[in-house]
N, CA, C and O atoms as a Maestro MAE file, in Angstrom:
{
 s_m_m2io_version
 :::
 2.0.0
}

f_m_ct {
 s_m_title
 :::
 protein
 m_atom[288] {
  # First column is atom index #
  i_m_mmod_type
  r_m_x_coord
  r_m_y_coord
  r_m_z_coord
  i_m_residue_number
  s_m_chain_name
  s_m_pdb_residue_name
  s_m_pdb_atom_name
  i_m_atomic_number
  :::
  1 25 38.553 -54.195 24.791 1 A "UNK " " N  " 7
  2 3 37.940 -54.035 26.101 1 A "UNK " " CA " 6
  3 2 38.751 -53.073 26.978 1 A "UNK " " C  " 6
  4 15 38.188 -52.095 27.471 1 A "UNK " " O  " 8
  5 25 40.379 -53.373 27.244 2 A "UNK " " N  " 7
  6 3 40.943 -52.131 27.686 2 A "UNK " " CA " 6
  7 2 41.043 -51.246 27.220 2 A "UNK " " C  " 6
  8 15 41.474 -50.424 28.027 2 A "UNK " " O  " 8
  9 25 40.864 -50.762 26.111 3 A "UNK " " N  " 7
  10 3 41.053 -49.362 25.340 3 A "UNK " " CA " 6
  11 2 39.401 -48.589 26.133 3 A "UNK " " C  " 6
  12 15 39.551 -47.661 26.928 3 A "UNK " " O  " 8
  13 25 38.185 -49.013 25.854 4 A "UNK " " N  " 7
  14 3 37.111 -48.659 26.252 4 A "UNK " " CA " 6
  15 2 37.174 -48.260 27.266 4 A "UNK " " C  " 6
  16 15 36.879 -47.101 27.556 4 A "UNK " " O  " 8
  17 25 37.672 -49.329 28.254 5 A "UNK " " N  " 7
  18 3 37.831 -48.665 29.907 5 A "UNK " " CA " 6
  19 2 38.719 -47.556 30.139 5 A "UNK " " C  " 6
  20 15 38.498 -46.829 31.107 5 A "UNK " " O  " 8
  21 25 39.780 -47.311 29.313 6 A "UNK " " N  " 7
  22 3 40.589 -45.913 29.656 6 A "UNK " " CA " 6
  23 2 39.909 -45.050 29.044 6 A "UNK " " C  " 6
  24 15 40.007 -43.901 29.473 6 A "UNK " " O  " 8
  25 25 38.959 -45.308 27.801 7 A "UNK " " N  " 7
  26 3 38.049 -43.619 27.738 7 A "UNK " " CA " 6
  27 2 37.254 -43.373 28.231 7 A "UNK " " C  " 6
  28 15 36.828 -42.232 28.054 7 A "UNK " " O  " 8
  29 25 36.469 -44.367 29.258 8 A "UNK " " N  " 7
  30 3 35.580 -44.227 30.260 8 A "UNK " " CA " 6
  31 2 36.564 -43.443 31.314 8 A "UNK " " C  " 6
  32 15 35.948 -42.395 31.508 8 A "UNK " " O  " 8
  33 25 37.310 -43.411 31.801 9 A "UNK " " N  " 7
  34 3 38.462 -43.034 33.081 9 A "UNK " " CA " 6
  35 2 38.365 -41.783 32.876 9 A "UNK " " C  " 6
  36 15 37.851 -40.885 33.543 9 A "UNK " " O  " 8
  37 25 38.987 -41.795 31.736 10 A "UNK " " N  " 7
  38 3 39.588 -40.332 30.412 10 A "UNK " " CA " 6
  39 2 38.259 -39.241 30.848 10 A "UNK " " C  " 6
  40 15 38.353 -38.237 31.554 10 A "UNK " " O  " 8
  41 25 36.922 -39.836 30.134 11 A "UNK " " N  " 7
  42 3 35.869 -39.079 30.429 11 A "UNK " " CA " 6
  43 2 35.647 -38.563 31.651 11 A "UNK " " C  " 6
  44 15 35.255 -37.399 31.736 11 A "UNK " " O  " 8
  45 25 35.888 -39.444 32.948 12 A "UNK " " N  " 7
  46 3 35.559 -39.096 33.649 12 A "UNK " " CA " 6
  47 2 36.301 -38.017 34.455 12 A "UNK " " C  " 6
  48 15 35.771 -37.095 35.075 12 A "UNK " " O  " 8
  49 25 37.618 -38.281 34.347 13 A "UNK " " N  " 7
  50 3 38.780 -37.296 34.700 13 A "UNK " " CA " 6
  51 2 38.371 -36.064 33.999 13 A "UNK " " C  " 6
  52 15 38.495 -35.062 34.704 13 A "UNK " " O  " 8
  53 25 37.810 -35.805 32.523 14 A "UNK " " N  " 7
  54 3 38.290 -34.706 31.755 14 A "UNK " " CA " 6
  55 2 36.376 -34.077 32.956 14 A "UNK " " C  " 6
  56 15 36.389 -33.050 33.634 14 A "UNK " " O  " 8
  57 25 35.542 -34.685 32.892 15 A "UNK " " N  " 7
  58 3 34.674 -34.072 33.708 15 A "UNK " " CA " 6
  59 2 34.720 -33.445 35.150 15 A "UNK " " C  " 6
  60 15 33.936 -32.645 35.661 15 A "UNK " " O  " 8
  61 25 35.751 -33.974 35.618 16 A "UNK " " N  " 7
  62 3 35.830 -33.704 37.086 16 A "UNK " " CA " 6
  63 2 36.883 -32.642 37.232 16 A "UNK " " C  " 6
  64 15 36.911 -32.181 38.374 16 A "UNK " " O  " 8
  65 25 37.817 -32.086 36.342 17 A "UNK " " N  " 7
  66 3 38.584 -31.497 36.522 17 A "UNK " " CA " 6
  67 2 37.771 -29.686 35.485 17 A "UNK " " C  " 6
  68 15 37.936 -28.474 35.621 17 A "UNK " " O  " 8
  69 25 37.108 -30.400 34.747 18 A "UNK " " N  " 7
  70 3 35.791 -29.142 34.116 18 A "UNK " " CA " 6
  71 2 34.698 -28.804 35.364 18 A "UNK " " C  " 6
  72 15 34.141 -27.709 35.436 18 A "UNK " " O  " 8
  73 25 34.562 -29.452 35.940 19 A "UNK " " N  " 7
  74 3 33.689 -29.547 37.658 19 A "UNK " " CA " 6
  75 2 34.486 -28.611 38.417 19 A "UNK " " C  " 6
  76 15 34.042 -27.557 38.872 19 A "UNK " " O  " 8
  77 25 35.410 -28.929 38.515 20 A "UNK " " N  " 7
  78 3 36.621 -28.084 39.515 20 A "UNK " " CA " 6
  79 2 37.017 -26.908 39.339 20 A "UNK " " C  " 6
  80 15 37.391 -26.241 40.304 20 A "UNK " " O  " 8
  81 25 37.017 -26.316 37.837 21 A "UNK " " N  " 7
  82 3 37.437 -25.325 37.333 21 A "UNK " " CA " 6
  83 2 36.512 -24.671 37.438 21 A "UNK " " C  " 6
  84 15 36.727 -23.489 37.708 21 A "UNK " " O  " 8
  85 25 34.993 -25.148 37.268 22 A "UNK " " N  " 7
  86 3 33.830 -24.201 37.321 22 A "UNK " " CA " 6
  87 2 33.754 -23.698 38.724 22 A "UNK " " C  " 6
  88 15 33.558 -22.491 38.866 22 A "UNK " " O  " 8
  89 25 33.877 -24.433 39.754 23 A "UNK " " N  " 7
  90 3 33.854 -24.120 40.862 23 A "UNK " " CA " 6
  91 2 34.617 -23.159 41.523 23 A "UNK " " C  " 6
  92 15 34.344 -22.225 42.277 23 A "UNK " " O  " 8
  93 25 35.807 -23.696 40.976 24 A "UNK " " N  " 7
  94 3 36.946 -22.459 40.966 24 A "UNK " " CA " 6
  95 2 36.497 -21.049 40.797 24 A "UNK " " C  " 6
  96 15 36.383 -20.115 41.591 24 A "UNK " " O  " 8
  97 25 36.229 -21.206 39.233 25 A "UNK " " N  " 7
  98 3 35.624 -19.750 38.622 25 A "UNK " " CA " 6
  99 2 34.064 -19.108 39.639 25 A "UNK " " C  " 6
  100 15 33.489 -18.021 39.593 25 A "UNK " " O  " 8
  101 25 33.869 -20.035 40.264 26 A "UNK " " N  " 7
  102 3 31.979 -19.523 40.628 26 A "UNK " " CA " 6
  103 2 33.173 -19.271 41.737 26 A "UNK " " C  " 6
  104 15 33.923 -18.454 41.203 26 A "UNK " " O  " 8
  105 25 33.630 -19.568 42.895 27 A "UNK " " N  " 7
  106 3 34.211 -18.697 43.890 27 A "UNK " " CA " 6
  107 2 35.218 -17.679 43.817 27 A "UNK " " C  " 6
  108 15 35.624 -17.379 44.940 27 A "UNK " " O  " 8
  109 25 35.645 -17.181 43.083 28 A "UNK " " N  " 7
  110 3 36.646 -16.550 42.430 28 A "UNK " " CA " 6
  111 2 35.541 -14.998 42.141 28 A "UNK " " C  " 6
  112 15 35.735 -13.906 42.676 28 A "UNK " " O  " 8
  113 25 34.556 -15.293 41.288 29 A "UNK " " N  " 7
  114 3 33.574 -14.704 41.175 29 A "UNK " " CA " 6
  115 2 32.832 -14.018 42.136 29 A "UNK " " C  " 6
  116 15 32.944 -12.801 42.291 29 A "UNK " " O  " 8
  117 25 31.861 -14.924 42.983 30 A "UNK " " N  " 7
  118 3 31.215 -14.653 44.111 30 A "UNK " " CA " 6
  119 2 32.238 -13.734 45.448 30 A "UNK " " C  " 6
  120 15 31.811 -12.657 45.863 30 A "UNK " " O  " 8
  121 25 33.558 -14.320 45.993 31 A "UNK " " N  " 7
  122 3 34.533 -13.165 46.457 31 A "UNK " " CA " 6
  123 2 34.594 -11.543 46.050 31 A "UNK " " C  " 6
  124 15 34.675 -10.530 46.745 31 A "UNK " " O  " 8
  125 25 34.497 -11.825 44.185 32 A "UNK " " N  " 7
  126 3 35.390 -10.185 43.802 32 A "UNK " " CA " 6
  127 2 33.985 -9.662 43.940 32 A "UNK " " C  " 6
  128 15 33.955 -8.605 44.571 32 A "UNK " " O  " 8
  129 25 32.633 -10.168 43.468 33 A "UNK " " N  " 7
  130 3 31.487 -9.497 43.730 33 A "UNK " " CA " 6
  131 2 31.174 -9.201 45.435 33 A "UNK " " C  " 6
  132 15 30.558 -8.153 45.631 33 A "UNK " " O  " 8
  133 25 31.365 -9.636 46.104 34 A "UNK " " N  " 7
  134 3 31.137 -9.634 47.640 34 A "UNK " " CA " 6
  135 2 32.358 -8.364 48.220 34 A "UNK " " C  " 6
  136 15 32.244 -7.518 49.107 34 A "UNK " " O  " 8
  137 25 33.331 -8.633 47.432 35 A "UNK " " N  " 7
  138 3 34.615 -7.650 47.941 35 A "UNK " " CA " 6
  139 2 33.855 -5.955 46.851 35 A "UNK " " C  " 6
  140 15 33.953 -4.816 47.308 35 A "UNK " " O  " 8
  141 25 33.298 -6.216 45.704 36 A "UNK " " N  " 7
  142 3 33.264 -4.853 45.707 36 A "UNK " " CA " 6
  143 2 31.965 -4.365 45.965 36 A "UNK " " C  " 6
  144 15 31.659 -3.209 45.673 36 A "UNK " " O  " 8
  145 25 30.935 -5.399 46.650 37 A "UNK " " N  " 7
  146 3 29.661 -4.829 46.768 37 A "UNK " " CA " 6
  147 2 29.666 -4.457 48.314 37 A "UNK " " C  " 6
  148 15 29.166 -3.374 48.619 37 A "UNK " " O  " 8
  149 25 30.191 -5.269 49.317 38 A "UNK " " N  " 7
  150 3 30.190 -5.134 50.499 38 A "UNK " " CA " 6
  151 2 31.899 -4.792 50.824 38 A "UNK " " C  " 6
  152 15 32.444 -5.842 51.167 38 A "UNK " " O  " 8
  153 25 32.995 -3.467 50.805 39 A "UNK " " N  " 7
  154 3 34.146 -3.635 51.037 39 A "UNK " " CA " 6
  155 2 34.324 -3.617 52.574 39 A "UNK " " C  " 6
  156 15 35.084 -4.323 53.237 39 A "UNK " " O  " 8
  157 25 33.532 -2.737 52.968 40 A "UNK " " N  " 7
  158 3 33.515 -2.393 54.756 40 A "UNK " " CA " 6
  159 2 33.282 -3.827 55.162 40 A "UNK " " C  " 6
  160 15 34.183 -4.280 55.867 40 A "UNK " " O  " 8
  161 25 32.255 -4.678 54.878 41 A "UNK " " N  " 7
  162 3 32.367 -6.202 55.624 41 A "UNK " " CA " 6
  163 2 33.223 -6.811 55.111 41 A "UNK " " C  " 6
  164 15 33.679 -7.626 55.913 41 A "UNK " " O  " 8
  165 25 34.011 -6.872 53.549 42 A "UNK " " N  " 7
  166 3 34.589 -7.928 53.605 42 A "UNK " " CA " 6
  167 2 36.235 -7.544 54.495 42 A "UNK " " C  " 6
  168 15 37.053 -8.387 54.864 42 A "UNK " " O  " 8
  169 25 36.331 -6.129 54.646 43 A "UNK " " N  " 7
  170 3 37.228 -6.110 55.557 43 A "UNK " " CA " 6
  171 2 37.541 -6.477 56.679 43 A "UNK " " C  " 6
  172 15 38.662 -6.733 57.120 43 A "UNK " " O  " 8
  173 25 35.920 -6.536 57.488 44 A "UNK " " N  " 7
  174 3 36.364 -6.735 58.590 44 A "UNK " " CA " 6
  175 2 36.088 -8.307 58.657 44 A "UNK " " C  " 6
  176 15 36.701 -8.877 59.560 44 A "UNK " " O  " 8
  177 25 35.382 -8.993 57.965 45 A "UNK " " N  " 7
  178 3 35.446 -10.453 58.022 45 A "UNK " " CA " 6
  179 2 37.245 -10.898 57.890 45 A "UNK " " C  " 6
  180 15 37.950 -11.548 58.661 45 A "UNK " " O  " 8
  181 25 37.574 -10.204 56.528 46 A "UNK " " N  " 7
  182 3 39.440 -10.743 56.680 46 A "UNK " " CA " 6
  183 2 39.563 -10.437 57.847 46 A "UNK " " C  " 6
  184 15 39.826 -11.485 58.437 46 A "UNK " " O  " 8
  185 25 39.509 -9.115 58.973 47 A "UNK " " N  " 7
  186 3 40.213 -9.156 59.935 47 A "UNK " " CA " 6
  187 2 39.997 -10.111 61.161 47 A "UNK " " C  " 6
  188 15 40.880 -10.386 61.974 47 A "UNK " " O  " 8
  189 25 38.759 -10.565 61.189 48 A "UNK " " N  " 7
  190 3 37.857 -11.218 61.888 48 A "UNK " " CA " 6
  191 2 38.889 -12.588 61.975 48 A "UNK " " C  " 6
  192 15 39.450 -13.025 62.979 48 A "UNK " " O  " 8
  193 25 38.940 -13.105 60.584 49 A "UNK " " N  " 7
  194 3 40.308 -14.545 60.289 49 A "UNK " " CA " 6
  195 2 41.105 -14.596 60.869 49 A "UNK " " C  " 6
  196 15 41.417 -15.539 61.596 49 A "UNK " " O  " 8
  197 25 41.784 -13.387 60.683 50 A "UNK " " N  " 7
  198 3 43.167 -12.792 61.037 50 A "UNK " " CA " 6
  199 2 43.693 -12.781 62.716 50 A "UNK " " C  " 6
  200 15 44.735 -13.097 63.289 50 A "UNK " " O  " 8
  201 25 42.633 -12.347 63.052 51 A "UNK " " N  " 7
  202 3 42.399 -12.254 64.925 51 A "UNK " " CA " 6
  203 2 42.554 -13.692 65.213 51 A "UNK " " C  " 6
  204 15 43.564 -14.121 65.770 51 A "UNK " " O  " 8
  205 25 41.349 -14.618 64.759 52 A "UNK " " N  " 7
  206 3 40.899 -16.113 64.995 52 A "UNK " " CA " 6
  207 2 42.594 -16.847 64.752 52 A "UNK " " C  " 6
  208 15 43.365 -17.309 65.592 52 A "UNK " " O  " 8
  209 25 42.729 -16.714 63.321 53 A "UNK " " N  " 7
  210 3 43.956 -17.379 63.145 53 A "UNK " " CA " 6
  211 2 45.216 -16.960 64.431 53 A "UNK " " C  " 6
  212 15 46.023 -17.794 64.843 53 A "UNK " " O  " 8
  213 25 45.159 -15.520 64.915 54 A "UNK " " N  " 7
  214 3 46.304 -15.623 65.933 54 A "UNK " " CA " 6
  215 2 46.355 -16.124 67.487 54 A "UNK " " C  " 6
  216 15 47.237 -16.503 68.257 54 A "UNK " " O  " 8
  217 25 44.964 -15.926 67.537 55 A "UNK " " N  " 7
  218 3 44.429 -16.736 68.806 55 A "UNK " " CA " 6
  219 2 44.781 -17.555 68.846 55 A "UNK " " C  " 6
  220 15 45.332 -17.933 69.880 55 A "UNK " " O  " 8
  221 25 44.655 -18.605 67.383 56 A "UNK " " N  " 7
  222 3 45.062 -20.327 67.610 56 A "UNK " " CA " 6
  223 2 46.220 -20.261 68.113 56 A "UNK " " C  " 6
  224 15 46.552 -20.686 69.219 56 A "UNK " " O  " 8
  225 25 46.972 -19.658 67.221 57 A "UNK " " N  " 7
  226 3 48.559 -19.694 67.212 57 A "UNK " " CA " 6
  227 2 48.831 -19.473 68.572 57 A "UNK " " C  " 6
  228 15 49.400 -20.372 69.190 57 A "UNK " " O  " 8
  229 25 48.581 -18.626 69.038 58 A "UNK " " N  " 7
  230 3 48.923 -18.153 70.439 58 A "UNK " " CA " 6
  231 2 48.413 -19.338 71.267 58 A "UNK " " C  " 6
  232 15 49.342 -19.611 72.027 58 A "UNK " " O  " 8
  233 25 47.655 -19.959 71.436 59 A "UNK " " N  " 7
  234 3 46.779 -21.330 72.537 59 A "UNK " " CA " 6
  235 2 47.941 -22.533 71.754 59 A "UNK " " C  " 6
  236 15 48.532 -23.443 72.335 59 A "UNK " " O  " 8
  237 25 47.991 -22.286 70.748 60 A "UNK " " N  " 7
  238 3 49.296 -23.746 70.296 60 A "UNK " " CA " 6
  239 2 50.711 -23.279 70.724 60 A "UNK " " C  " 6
  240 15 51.468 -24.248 70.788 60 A "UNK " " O  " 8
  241 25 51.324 -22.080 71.044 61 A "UNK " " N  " 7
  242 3 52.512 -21.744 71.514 61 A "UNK " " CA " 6
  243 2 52.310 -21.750 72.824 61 A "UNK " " C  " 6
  244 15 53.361 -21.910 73.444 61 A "UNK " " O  " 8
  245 25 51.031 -21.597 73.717 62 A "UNK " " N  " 7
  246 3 51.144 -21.604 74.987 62 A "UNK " " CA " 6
  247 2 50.769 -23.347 75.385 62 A "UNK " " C  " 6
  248 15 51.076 -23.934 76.422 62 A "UNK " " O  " 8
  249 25 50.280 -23.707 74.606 63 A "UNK " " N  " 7
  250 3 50.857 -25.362 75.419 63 A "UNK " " CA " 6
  251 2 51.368 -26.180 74.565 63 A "UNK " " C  " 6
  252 15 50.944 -27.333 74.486 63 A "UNK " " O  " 8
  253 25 52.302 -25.750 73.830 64 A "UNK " " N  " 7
  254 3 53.780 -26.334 73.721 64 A "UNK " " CA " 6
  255 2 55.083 -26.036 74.739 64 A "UNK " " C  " 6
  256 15 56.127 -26.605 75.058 64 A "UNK " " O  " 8
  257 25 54.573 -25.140 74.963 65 A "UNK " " N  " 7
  258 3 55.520 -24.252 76.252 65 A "UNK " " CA " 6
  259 2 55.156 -24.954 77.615 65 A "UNK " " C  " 6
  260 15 56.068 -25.265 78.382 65 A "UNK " " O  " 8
  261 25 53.681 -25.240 77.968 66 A "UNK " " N  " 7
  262 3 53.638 -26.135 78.526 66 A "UNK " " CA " 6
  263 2 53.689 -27.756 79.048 66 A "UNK " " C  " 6
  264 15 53.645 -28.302 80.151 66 A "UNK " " O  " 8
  265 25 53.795 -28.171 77.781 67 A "UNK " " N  " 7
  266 3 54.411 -29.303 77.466 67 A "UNK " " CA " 6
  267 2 55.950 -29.942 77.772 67 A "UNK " " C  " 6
  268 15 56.286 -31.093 78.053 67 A "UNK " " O  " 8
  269 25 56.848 -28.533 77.574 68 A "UNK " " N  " 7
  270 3 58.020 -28.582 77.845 68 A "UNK " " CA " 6
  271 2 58.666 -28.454 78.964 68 A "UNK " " C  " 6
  272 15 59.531 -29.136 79.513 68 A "UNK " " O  " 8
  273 25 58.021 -27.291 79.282 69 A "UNK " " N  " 7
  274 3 58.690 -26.607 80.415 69 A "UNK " " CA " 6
  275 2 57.630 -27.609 81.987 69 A "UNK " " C  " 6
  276 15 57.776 -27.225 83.148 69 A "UNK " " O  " 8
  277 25 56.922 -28.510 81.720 70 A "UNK " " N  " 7
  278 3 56.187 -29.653 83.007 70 A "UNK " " CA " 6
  279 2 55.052 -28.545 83.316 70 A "UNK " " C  " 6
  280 15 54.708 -28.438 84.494 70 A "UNK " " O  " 8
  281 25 54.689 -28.050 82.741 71 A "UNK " " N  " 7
  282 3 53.283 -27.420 83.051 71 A "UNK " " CA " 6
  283 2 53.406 -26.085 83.768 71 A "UNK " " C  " 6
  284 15 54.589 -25.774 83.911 71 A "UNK " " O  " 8
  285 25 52.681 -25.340 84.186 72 A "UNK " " N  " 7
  286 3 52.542 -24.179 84.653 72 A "UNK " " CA " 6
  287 2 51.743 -23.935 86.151 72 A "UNK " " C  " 6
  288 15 51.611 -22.797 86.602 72 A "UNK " " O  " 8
  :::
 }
 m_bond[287] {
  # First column is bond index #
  i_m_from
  i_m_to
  i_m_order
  :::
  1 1 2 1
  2 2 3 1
  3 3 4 2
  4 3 5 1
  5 5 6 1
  6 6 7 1
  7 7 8 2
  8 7 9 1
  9 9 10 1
  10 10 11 1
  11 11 12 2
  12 11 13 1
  13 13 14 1
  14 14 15 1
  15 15 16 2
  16 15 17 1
  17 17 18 1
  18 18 19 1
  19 19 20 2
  20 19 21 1
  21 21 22 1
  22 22 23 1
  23 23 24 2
  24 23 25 1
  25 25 26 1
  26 26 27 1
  27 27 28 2
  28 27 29 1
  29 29 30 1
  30 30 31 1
  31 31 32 2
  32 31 33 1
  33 33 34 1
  34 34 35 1
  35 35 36 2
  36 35 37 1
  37 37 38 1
  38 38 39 1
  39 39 40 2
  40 39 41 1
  41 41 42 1
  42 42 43 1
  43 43 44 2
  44 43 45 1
  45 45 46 1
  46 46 47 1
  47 47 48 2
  48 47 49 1
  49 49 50 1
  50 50 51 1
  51 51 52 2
  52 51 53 1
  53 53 54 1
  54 54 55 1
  55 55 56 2
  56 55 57 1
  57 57 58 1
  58 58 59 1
  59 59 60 2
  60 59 61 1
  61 61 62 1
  62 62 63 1
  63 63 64 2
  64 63 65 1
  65 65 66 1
  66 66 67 1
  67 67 68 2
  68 67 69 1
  69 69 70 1
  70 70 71 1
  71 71 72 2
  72 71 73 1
  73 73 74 1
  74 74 75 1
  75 75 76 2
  76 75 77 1
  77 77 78 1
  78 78 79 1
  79 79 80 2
  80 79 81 1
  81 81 82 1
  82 82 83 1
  83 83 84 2
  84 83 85 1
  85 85 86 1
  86 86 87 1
  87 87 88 2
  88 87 89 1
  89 89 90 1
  90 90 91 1
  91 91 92 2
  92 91 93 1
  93 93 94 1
  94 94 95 1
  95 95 96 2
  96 95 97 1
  97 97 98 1
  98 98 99 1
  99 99 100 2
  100 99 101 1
  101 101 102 1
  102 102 103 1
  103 103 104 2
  104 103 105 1
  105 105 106 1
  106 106 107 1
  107 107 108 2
  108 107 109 1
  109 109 110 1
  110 110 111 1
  111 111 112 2
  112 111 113 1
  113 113 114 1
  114 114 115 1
  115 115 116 2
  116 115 117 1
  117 117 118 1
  118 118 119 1
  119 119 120 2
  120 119 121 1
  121 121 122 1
  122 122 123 1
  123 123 124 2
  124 123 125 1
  125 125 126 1
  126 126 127 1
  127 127 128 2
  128 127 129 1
  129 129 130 1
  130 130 131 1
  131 131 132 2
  132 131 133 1
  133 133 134 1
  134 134 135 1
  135 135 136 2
  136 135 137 1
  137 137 138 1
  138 138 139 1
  139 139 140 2
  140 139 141 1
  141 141 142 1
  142 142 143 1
  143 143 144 2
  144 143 145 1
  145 145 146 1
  146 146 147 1
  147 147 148 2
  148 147 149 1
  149 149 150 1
  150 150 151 1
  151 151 152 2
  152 151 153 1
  153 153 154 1
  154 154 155 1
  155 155 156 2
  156 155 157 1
  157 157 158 1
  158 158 159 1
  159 159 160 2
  160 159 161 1
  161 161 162 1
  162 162 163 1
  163 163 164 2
  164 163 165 1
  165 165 166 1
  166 166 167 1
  167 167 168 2
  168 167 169 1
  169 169 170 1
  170 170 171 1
  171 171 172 2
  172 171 173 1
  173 173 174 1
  174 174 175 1
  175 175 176 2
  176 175 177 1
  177 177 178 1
  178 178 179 1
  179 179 180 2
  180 179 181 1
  181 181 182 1
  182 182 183 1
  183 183 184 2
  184 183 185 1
  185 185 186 1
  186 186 187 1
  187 187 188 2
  188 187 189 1
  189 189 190 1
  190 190 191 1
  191 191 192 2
  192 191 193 1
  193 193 194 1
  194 194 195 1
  195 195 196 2
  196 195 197 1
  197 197 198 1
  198 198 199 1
  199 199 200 2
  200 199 201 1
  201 201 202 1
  202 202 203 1
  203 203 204 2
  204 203 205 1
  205 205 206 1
  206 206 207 1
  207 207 208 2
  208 207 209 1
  209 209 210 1
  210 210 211 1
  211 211 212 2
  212 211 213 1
  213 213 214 1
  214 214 215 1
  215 215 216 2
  216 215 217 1
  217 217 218 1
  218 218 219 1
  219 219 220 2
  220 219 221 1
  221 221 222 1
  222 222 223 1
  223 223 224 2
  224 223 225 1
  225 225 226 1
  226 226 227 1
  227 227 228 2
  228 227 229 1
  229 229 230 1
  230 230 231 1
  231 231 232 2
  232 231 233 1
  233 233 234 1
  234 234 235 1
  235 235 236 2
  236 235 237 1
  237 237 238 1
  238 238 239 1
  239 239 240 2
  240 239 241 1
  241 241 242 1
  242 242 243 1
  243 243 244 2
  244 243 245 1
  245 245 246 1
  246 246 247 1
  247 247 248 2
  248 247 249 1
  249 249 250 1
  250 250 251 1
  251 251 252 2
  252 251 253 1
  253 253 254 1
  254 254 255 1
  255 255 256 2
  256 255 257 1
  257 257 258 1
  258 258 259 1
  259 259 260 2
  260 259 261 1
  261 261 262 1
  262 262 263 1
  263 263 264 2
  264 263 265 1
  265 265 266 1
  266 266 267 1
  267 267 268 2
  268 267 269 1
  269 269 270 1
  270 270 271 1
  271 271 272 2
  272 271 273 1
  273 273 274 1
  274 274 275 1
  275 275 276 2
  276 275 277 1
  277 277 278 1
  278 278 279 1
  279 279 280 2
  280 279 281 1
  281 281 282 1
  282 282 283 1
  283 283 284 2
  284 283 285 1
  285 285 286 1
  286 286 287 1
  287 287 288 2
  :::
 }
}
């Protein structure tokens, strides 16, 4: 009875990690096709991130600063 239940587990692990890899591979895919069919957008979408991501950064350094220093 325990032997059965670990190749049920087994199965299910060896499926979910074949799930993951496909997924992997289908976005991996869909990117390099998007990067060489569209390069002008996918550039400016990275830069688009890039901006967004420093904005945050910048609104999380300006009220930590305010946090510290009793507000502004």
């Amino acid at each position: 009875m325990t032997n059965g239940a670990k190749r049920v587990r087994k199965l299910d692990g060896v499926g979910t990690v074949n799930l993951k890899k496909l997924l992997i591979f289908a976005g991996v895919a869909l990117l390099l096709f998007f990067l060489i069919a569209e390069p002008q957008q996918a550039a400016q979408l990275v830069q688009n991130i890039l901006n967004s991501l420093r904005a945050a950064a910048e609104s999380i350094v300006l009220f930590v600063r305010n946090v510290f220093s009793g507000g502004a």
